[in-house]
MIPA-595114 format. One line per 5 residues: their letters; for each residue x, y, z of N, C-alpha, C, O. Coordinates in nm, 2 decimals. Example, Ala and Ser with C-alpha at 12.3 -4.5 7.8 and 13.67 -1.06 7.14 Angstrom:
2
as> 1.32 -0.57 0.78 1.23 -0.45 0.78 1.32 -0.33 0.78 1.42 -0.33 0.85 ~ 1.28 -0.22 0.71 1.37 -0.11 0.71 1.29 0.00 0.79 1.34 0.11 0.80 .
This chain:
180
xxxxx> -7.61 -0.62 9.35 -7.66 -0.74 9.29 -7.75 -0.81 9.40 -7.71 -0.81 9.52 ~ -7.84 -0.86 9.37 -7.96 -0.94 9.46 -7.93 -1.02 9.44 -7.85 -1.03 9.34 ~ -7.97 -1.14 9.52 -7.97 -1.29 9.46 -8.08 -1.40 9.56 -8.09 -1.41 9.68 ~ -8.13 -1.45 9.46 -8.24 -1.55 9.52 -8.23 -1.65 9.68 -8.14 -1.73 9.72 ~ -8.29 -1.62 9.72 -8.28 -1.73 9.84 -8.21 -1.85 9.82 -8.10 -1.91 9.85 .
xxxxx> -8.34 -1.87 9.73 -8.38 -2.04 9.74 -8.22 -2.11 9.65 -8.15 -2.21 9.68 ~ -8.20 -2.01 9.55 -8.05 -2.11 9.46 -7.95 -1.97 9.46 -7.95 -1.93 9.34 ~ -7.88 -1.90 9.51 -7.80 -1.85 9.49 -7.83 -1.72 9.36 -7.77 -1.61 9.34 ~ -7.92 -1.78 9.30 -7.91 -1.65 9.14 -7.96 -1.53 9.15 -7.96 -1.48 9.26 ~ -8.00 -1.47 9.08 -8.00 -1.35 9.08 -8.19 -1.30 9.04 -8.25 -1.32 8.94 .
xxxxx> -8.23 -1.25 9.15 -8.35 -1.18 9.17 -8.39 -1.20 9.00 -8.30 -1.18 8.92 ~ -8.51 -1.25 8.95 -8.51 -1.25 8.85 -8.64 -1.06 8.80 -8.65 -1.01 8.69 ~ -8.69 -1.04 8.89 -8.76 -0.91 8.95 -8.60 -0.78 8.87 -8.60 -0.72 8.76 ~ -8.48 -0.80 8.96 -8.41 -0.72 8.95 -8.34 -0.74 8.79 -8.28 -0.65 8.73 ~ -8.36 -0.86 8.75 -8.31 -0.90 8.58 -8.38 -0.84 8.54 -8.36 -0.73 8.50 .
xxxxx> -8.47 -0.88 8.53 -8.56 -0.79 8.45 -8.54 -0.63 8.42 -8.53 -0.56 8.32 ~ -8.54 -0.59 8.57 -8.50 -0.46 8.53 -8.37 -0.39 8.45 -8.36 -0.29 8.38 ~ -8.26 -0.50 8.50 -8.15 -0.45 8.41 -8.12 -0.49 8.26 -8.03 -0.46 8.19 ~ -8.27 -0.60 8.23 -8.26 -0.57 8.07 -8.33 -0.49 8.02 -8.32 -0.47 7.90 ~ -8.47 -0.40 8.10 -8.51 -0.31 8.07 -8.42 -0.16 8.09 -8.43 -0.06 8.03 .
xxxxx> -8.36 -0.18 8.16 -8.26 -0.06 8.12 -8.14 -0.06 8.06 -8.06 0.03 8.07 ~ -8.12 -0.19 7.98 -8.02 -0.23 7.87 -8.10 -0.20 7.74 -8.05 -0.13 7.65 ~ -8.22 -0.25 7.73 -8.30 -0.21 7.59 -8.32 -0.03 7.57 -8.34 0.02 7.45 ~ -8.32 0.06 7.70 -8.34 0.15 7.67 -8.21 0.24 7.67 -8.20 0.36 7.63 ~ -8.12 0.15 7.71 -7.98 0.24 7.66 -7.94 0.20 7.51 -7.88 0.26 7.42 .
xxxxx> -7.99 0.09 7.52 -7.93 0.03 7.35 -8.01 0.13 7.24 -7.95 0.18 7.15 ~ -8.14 0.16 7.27 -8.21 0.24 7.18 -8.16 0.37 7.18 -8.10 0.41 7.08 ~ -8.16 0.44 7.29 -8.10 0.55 7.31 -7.96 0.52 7.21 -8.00 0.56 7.10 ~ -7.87 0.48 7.21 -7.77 0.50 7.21 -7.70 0.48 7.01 -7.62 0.54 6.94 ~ -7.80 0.36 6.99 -7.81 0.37 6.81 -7.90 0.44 6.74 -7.93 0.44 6.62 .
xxxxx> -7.97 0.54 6.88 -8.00 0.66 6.78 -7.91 0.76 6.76 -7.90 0.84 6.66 ~ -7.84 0.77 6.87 -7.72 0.86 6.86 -7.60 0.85 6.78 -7.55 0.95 6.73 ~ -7.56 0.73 6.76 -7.45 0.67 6.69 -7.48 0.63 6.59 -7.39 0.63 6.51 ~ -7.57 0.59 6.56 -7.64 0.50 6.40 -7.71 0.63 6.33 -7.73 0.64 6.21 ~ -7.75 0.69 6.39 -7.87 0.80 6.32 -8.01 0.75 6.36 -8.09 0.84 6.41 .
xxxxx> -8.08 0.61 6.36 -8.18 0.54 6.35 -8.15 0.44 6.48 -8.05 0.37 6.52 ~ -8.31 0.46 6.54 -8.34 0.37 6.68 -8.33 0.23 6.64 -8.41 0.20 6.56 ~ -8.26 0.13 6.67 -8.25 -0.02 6.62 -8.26 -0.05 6.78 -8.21 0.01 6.87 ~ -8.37 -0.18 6.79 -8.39 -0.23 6.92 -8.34 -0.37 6.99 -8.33 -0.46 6.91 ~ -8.31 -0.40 7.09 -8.28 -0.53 7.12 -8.28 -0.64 6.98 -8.35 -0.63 6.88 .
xxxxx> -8.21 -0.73 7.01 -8.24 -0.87 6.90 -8.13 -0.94 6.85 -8.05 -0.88 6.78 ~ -8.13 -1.11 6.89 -7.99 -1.19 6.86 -8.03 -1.26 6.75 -7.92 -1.26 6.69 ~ -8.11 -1.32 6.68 -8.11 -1.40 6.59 -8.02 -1.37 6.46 -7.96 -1.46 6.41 ~ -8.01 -1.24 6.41 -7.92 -1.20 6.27 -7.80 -1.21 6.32 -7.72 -1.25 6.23 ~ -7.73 -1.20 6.45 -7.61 -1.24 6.50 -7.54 -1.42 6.44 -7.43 -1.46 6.41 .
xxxxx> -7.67 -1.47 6.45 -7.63 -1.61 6.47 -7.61 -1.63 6.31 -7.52 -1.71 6.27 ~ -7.69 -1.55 6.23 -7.67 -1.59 6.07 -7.55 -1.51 6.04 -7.47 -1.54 5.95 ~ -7.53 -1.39 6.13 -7.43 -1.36 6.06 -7.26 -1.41 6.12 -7.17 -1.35 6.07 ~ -7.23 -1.49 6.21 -7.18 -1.60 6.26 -7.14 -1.70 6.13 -7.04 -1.70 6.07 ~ -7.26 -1.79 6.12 -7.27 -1.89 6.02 -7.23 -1.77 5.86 -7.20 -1.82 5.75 .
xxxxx> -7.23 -1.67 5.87 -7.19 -1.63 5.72 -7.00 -1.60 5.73 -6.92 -1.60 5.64 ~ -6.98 -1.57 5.84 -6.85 -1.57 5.86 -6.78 -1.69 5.87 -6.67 -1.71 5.82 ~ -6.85 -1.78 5.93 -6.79 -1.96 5.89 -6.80 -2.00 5.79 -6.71 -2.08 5.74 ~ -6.90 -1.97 5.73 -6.89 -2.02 5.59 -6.82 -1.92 5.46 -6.82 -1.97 5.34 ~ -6.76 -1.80 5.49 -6.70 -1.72 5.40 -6.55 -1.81 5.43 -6.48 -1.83 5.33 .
xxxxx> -6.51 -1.84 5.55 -6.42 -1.90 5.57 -6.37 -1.98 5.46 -6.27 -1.95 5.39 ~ -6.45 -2.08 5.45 -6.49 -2.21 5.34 -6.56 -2.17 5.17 -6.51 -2.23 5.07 ~ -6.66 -2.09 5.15 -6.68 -2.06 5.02 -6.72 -1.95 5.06 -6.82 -1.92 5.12 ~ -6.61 -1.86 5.02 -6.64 -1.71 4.99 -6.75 -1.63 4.87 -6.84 -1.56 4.90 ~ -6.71 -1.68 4.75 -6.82 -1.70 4.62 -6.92 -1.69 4.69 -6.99 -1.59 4.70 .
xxxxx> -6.96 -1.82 4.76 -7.09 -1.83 4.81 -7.16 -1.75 4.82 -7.26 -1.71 4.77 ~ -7.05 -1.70 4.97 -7.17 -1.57 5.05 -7.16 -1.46 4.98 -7.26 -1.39 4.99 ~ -7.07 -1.42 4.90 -7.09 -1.33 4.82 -7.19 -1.34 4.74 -7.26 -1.24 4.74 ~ -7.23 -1.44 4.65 -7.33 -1.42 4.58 -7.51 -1.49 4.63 -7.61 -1.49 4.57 ~ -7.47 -1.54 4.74 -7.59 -1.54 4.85 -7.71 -1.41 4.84 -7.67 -1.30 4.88 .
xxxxx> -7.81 -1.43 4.79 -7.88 -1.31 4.82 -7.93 -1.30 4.95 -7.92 -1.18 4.99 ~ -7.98 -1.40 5.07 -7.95 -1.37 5.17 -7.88 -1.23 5.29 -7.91 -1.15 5.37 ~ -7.73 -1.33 5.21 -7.59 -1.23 5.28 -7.55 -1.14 5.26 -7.47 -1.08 5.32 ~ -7.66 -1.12 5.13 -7.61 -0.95 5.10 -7.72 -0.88 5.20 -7.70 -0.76 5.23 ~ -7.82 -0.93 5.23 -7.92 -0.85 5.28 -7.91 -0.85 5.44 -7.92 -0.75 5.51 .
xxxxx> -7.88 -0.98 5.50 -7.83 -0.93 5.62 -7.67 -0.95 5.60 -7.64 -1.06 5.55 ~ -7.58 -0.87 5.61 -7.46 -0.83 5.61 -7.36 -0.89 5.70 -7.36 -0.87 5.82 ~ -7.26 -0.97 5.65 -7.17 -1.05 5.77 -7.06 -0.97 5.80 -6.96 -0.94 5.73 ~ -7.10 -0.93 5.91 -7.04 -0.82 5.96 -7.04 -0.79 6.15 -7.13 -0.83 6.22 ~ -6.94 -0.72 6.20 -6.95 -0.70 6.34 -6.99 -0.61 6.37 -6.91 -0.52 6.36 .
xxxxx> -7.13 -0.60 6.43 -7.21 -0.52 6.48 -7.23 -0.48 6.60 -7.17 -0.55 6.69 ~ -7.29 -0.36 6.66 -7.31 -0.36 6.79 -7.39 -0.44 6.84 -7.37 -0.47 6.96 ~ -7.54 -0.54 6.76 -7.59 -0.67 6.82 -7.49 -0.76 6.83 -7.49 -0.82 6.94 ~ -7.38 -0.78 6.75 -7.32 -0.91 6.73 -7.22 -0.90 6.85 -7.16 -1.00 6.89 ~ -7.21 -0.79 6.91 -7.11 -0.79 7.00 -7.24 -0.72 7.14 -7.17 -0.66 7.22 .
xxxxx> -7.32 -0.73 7.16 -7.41 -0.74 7.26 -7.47 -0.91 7.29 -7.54 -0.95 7.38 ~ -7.41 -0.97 7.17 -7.48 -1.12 7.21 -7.38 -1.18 7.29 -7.41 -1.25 7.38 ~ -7.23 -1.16 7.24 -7.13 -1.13 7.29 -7.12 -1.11 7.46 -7.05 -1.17 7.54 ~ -7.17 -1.04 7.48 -7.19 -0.94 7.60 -7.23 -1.01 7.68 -7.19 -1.04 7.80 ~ -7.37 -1.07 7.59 -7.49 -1.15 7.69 -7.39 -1.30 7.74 -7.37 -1.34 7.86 .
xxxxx> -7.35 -1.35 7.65 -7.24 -1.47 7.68 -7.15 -1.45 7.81 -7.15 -1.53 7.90 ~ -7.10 -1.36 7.80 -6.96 -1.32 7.89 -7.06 -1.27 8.01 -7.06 -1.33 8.12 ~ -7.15 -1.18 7.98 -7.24 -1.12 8.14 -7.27 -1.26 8.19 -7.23 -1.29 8.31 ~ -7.34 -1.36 8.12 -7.40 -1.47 8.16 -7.26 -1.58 8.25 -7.32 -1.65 8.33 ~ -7.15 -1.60 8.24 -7.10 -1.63 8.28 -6.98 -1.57 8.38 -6.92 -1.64 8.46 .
xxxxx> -6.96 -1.44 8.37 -6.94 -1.40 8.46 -7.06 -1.37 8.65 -7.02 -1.36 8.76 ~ -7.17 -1.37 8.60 -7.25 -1.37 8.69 -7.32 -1.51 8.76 -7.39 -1.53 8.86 ~ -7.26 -1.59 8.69 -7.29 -1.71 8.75 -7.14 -1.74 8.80 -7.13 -1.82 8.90 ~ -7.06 -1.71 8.77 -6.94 -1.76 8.87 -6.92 -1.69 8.96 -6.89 -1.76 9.06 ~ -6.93 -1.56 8.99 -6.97 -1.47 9.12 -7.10 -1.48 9.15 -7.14 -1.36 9.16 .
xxxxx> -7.17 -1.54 9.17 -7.29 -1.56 9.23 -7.28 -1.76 9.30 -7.36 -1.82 9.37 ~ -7.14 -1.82 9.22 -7.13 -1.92 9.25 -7.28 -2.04 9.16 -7.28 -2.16 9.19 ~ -7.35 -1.99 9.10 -7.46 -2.05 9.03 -7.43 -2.17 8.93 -7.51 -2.24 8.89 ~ -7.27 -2.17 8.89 -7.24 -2.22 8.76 -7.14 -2.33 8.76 -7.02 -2.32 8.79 ~ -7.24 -2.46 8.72 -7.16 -2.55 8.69 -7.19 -2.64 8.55 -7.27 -2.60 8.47 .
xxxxx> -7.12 -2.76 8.54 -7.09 -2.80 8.44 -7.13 -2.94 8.46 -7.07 -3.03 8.52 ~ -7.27 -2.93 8.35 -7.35 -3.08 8.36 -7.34 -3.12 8.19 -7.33 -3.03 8.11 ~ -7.35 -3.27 8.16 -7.35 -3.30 8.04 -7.49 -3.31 8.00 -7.52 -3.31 7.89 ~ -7.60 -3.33 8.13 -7.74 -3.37 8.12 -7.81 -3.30 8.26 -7.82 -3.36 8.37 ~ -7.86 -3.20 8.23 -7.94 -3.12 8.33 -8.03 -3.22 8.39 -8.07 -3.32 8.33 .
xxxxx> -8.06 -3.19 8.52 -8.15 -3.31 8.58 -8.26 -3.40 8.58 -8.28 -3.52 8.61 ~ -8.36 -3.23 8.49 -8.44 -3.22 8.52 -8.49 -3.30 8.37 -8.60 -3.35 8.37 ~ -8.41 -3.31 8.25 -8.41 -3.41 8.14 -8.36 -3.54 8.18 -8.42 -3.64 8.13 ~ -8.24 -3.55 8.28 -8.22 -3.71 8.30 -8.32 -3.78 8.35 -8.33 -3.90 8.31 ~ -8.41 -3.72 8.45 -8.52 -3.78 8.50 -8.62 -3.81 8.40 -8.70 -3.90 8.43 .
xxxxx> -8.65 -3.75 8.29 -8.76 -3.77 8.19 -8.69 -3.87 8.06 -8.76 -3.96 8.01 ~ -8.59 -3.85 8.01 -8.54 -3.90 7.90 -8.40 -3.98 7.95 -8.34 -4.02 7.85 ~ -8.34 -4.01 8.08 -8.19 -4.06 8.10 -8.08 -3.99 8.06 -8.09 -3.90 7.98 ~ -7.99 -4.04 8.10 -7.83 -3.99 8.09 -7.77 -3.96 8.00 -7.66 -3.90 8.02 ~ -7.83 -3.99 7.88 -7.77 -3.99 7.75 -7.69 -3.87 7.67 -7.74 -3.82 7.57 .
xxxxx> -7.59 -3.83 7.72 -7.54 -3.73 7.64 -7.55 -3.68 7.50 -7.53 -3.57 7.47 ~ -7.56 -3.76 7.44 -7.55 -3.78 7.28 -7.74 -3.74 7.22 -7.76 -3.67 7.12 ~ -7.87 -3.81 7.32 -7.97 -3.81 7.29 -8.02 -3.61 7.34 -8.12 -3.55 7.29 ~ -7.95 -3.58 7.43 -7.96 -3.40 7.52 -7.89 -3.36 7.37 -7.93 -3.26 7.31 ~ -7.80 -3.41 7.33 -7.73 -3.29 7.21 -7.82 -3.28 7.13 -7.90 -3.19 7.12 .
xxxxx> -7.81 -3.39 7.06 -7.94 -3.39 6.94 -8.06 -3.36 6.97 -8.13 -3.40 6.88 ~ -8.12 -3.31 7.05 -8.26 -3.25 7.10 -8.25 -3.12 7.11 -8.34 -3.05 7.11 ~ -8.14 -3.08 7.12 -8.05 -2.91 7.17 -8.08 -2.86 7.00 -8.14 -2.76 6.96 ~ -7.99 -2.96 6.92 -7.94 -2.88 6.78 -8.07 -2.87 6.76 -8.13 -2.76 6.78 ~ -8.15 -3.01 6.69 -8.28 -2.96 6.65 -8.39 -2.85 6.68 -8.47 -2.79 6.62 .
xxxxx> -8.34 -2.86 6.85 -8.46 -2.75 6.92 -8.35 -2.66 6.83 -8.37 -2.66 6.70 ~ -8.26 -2.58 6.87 -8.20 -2.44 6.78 -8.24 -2.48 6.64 -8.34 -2.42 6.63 ~ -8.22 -2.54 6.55 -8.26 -2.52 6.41 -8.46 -2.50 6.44 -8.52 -2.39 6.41 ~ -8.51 -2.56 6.49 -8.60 -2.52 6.47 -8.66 -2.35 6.51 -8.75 -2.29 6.45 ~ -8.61 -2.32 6.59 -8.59 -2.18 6.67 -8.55 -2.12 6.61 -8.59 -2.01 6.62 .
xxxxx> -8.46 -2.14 6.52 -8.37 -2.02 6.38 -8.46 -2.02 6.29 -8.50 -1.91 6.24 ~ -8.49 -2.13 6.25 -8.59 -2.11 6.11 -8.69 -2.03 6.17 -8.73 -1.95 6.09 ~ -8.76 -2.03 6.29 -8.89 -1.95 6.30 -8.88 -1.84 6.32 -8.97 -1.76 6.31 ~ -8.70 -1.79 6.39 -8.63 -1.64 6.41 -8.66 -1.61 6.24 -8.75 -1.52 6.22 ~ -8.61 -1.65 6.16 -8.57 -1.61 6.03 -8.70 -1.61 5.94 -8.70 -1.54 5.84 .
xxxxx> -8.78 -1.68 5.97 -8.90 -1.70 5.89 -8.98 -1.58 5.97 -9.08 -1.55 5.89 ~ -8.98 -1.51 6.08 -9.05 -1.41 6.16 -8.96 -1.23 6.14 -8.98 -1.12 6.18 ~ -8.87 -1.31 6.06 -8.78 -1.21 6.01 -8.74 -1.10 6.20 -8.78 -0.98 6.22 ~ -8.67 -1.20 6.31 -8.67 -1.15 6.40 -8.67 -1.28 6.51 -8.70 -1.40 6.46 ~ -8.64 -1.26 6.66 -8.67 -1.37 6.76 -8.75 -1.32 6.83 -8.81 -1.21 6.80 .
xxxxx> -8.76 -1.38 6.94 -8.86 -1.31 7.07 -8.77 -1.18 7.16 -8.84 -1.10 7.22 ~ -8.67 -1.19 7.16 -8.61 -1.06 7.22 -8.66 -0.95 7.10 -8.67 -0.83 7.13 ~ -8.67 -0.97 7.01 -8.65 -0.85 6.91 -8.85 -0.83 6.87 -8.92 -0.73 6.86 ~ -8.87 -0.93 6.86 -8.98 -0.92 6.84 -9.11 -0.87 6.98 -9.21 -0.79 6.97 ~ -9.07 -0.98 7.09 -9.16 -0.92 7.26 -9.07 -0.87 7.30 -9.13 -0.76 7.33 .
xxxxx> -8.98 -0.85 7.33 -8.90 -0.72 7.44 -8.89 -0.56 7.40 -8.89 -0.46 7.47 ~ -8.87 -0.57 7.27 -8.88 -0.47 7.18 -8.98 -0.41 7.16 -9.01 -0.29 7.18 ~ -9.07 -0.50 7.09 -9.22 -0.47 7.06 -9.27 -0.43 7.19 -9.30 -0.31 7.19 ~ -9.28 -0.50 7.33 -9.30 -0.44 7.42 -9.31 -0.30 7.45 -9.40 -0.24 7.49 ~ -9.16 -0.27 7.42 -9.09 -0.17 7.45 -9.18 -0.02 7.38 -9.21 0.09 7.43 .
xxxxx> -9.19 -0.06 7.27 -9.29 0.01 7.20 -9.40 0.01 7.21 -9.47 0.09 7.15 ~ -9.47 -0.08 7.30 -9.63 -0.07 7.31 -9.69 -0.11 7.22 -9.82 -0.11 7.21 ~ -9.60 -0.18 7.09 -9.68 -0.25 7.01 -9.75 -0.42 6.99 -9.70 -0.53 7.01 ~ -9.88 -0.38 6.96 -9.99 -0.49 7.01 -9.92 -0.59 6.96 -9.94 -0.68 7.03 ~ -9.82 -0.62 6.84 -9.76 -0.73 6.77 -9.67 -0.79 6.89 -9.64 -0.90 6.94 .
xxxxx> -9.64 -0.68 6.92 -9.54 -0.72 7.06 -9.59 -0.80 7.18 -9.55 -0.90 7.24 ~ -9.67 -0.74 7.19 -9.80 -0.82 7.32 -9.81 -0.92 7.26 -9.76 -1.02 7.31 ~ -9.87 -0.94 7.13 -9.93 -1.09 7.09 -9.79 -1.16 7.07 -9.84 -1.28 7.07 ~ -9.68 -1.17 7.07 -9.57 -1.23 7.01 -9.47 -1.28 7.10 -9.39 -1.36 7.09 ~ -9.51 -1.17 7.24 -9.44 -1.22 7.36 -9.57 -1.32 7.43 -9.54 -1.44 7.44 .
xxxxx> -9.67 -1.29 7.46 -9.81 -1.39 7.48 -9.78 -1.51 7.43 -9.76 -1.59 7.53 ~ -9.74 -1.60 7.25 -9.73 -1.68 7.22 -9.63 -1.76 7.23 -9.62 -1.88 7.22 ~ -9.51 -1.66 7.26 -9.41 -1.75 7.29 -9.40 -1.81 7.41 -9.36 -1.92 7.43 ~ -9.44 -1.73 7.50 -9.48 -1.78 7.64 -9.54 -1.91 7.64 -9.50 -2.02 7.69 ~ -9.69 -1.86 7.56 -9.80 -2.02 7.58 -9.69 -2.11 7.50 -9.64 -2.20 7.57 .
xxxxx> -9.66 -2.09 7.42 -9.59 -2.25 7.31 -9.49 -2.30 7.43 -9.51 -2.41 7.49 ~ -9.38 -2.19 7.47 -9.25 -2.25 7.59 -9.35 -2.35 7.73 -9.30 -2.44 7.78 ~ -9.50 -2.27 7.75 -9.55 -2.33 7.84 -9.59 -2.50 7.82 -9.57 -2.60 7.89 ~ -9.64 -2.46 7.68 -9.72 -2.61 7.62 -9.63 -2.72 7.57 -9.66 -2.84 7.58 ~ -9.54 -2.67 7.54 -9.40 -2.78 7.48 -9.34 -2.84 7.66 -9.36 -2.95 7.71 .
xxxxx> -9.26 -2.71 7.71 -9.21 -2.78 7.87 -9.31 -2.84 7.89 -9.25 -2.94 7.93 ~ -9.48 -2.88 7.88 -9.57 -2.95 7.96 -9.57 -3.10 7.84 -9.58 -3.22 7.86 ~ -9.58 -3.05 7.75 -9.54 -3.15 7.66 -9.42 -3.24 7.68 -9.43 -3.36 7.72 ~ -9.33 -3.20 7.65 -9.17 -3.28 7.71 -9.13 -3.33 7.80 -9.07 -3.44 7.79 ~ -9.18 -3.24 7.95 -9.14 -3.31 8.07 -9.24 -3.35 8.17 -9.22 -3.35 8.29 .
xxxxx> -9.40 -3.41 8.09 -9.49 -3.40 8.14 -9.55 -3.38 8.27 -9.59 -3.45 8.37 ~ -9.54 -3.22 8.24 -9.64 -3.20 8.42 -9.56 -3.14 8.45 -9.58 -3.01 8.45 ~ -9.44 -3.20 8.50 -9.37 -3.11 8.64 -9.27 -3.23 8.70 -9.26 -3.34 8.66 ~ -9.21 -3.18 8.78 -9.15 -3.25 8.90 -9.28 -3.34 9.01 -9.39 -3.29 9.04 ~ -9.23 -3.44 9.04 -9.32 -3.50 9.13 -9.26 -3.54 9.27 -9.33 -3.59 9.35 .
């Protein structure tokens, strides 16, 4: 494991590489086991989460959800790679020492204040908005640029391009500029 000078984390040069060789074992590996190449991608995880919470509560529902029948609430090998990503992500920040526990990252207290309650509610809405555009793209940006990438397809290039510029134009929007 590498890890950055400057903060303790991890080469992000060397991340990279080990999620390009996570996408090509994943591919590899649900063509062997599935029959069919299925590529990186968390967003149907998250719906199919919310369909297990909510079968909890109205089963009817999701049963007669046309939705739920189409993506399937069910435990998958994505649903247990997002899994994965959770547990990697926290185990590697506690052995790298990277990981602590803020109610308001800094770099928002300084633009918007302390407010715990104003960081949640900017969180949920940022994810609802991010789901609807996963679901309305039928797909997120891992599934759609890392994947697409992965294939050399141009949708891929354009789709990791735009999410980049919007993540650029919004952070420049939000926390205007930068650090000073």
């Amino acid at each position: 494991m590498r890890r950055r000078p400057d903060d303790g984390g991890w080469n992000p040069y060397f991340a990279g590489a080990l999620v390009g060789l996570l996408a090509i074992a994943s591919a590899y590996a649900t063509t062997i086991w599935l029959g069919k190449t299925t590529y990186l991608g968390a967003s149907t995880t998250f719906v199919r989460a919310a369909g297990f919470i909510e079968r909890s509560i109205a089963p009817d529902h999701v049963a007669a959800n046309t939705y739920y029948t189409k993506e399937k609430v069910k435990v998958d090998w994505q649903f247990m790679l997002v899994l994965g990503i959770f547990l990697g992500a926290a185990v590697s920040s506690l052995t790298d020492r990277s990981f602590k526990m803020e109610r308001v990252p800094p770099t928002w207290e300084r633009r918007f204040g302390p407010s715990g309650a104003r960081r949640a509610a900017a969180a949920f809405l940022g994810g609802i908005v991010a789901m609807f555009g996963a679901r309305l793209a039928d797909g997120c940006p891992s599934g759609h640029g890392l994947s697409g990438l992965m294939q050399l397809s141009l949708s891929g290039f354009v789709a990791l391009a735009l999410f980049f510029g919007t993540g650029v134009l919004f952070a420049h929007l939000v926390y205007g500029g930068g650090e000073k």
